[in-house]
VMD Tcl script that draws the C-alpha trace (Angstrom):
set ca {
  {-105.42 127.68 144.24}
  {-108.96 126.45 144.71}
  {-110.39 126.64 148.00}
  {-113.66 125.11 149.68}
  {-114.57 126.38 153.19}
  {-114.31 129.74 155.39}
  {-113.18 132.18 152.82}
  {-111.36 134.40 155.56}
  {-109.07 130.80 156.58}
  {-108.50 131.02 152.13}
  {-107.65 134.20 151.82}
  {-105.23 133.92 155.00}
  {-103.76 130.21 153.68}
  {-103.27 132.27 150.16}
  {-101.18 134.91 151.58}
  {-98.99 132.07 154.20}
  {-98.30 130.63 150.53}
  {-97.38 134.13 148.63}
  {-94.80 134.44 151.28}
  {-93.63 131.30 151.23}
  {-92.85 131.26 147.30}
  {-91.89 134.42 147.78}
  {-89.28 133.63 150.15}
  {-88.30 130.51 148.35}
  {-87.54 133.06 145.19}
  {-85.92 135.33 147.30}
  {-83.32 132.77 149.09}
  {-82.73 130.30 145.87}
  {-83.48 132.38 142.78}
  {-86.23 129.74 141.21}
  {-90.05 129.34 141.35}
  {-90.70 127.41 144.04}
  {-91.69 123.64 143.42}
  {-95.26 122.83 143.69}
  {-94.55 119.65 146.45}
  {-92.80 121.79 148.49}
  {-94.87 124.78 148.30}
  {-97.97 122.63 149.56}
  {-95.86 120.73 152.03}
  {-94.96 124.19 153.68}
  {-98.46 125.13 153.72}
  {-99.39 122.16 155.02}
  {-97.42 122.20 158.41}
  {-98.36 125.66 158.72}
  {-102.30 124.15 158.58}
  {-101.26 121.38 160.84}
  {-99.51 123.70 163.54}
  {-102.79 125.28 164.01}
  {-104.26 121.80 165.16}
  {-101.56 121.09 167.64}
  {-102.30 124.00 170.18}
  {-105.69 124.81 172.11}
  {-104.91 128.41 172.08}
  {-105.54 128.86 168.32}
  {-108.52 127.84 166.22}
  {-107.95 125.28 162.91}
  {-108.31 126.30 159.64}
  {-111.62 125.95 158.16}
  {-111.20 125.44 154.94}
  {-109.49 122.60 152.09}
  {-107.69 123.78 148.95}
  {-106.37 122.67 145.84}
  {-102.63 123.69 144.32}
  {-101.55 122.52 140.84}
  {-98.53 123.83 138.51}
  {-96.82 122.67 135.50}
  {-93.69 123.13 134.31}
  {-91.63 121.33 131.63}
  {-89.43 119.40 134.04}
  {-92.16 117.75 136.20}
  {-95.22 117.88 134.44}
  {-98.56 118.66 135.31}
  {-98.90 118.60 139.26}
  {-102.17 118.93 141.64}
  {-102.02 118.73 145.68}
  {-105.05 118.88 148.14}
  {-104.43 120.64 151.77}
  {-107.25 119.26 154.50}
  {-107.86 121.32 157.60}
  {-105.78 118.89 159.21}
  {-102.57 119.24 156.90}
  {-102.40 116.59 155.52}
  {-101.25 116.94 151.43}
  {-101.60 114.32 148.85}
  {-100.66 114.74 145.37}
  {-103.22 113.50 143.22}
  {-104.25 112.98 138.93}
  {-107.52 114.29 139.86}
  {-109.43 115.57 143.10}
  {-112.41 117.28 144.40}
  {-113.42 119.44 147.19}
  {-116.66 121.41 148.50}
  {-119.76 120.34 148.20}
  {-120.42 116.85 146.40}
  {-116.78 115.96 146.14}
  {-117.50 112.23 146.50}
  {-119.65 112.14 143.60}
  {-117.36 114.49 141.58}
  {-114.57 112.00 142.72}
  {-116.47 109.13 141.34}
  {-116.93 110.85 138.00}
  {-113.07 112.00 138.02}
  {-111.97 108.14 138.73}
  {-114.00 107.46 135.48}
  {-111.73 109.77 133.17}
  {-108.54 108.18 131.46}
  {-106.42 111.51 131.90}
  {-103.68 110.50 130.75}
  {-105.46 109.96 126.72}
  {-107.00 113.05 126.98}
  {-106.34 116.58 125.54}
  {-106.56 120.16 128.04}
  {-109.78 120.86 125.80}
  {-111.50 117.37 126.37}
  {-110.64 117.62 130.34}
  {-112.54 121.24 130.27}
  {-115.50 119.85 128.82}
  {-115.44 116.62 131.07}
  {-114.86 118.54 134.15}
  {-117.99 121.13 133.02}
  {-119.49 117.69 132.46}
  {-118.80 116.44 135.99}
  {-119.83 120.22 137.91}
  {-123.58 120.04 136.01}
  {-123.68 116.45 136.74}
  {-123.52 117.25 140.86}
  {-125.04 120.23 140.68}
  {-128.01 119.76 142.59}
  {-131.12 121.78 140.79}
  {-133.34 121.80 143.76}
  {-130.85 122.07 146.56}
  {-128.40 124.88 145.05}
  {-128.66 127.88 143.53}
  {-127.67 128.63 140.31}
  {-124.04 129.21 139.03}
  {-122.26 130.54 136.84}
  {-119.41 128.21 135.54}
  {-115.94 129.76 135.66}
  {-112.89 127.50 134.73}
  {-109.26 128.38 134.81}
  {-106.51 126.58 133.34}
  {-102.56 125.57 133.92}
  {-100.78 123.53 131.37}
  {-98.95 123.44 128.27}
  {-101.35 125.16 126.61}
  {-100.17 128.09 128.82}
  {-96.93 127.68 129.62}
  {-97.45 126.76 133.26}
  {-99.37 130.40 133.82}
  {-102.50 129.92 135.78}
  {-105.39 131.43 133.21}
  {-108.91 131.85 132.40}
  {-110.10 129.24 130.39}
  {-110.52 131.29 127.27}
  {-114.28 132.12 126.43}
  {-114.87 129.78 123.11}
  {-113.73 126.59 125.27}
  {-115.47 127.27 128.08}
  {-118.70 128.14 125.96}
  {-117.85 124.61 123.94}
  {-117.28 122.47 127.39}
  {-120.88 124.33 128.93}
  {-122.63 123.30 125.60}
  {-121.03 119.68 125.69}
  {-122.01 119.44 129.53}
  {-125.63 120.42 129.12}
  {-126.26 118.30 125.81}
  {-124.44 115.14 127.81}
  {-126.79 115.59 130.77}
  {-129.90 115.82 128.41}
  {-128.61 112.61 126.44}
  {-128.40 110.46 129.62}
  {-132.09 112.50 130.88}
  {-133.25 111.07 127.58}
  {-131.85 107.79 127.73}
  {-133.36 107.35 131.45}
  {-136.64 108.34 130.40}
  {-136.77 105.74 127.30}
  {-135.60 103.03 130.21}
  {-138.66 103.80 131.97}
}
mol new
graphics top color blue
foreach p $ca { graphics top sphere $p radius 0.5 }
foreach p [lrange $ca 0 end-1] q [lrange $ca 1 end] { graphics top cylinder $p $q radius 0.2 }
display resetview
């Protein structure tokens, strides 16, 4: 689960959808499927719009699974509960121009290892030097290269997609510069 927003709304969505793949184990004896997982989370983020008494949630987030039946599978939860299931999305800060880089990719050609470094690729690219502050890039993983666990992306990959980020955006630096 990634999250952009109020962090206490996150932390409270996380737990609404702990219980509710908790209770899906509980009552059917299966991991619960990613669609329906967000779907449930989503009316519970939509209730919260319907009534005056209680405030909306503050905050998007991201799900995405894989198993070996369905595939690789990625879901985005607005503030207003609405979920779309998507080959590649963005939220926070920038997420138009990370979109635009992501509608670039062909994802379906690509390897886990070349999507790490494009994605590093696409976070330095909107990464506003004199706005932001700095960052420290963390990436996390869920595929077939982990058997559908959610994991760190292990330290030599993310080192190699940092390295291949940084040298792209000083290519392109380069390139502009010899335009001029």
């Amino acid at each position: 689960m990634a999250v952009a927003g109020l962090l206490a709304d996150a932390r409270s969505l996380a737990e609404v959808a702990r219980e509710e793949a908790s209770n899906f184990r509980s009552n059917y004896g299966h991991d619960i499927p990613l669609k329906h997982l967000s779907d449930r989370v989503a009316m519970y983020v939509h209730a919260y719009t319907l009534y005056s008494a209680v405030r909306p949630f503050g905050c998007s987030f991201i799900l995405g699974s894989y198993d070996k039946d369905d595939g690789p599978q990625l879901y985005m939860v607005d503030p207003s509960g609405i979920s779309y299931g998507y080959w590649g999305c963005a939220i926070g800060k920038a997420k138009q121009a990370a979109k635009t880089e992501i509608e670039k990719l062909q994802m379906k050609d690509m390897t886990c290892r070349e999507l790490v470094k494009e994605v590093a690729k696409i976070i330095y690219i909107v990464h506003d030097e004199v706005k932001d502050k700095a960052f420290e890039l963390e990436l996390s993983w869920v595929g077939e290269v982990t058997n559908g666990r959610h994991e760190l992306v292990p330290k030599d990959v993310r080192e190699e997609a940092e390295k291949y980020a940084k040298d792209s955006l000083e290519e392109e630096d380069d390139s502009d510069e010899d335009n001029m």
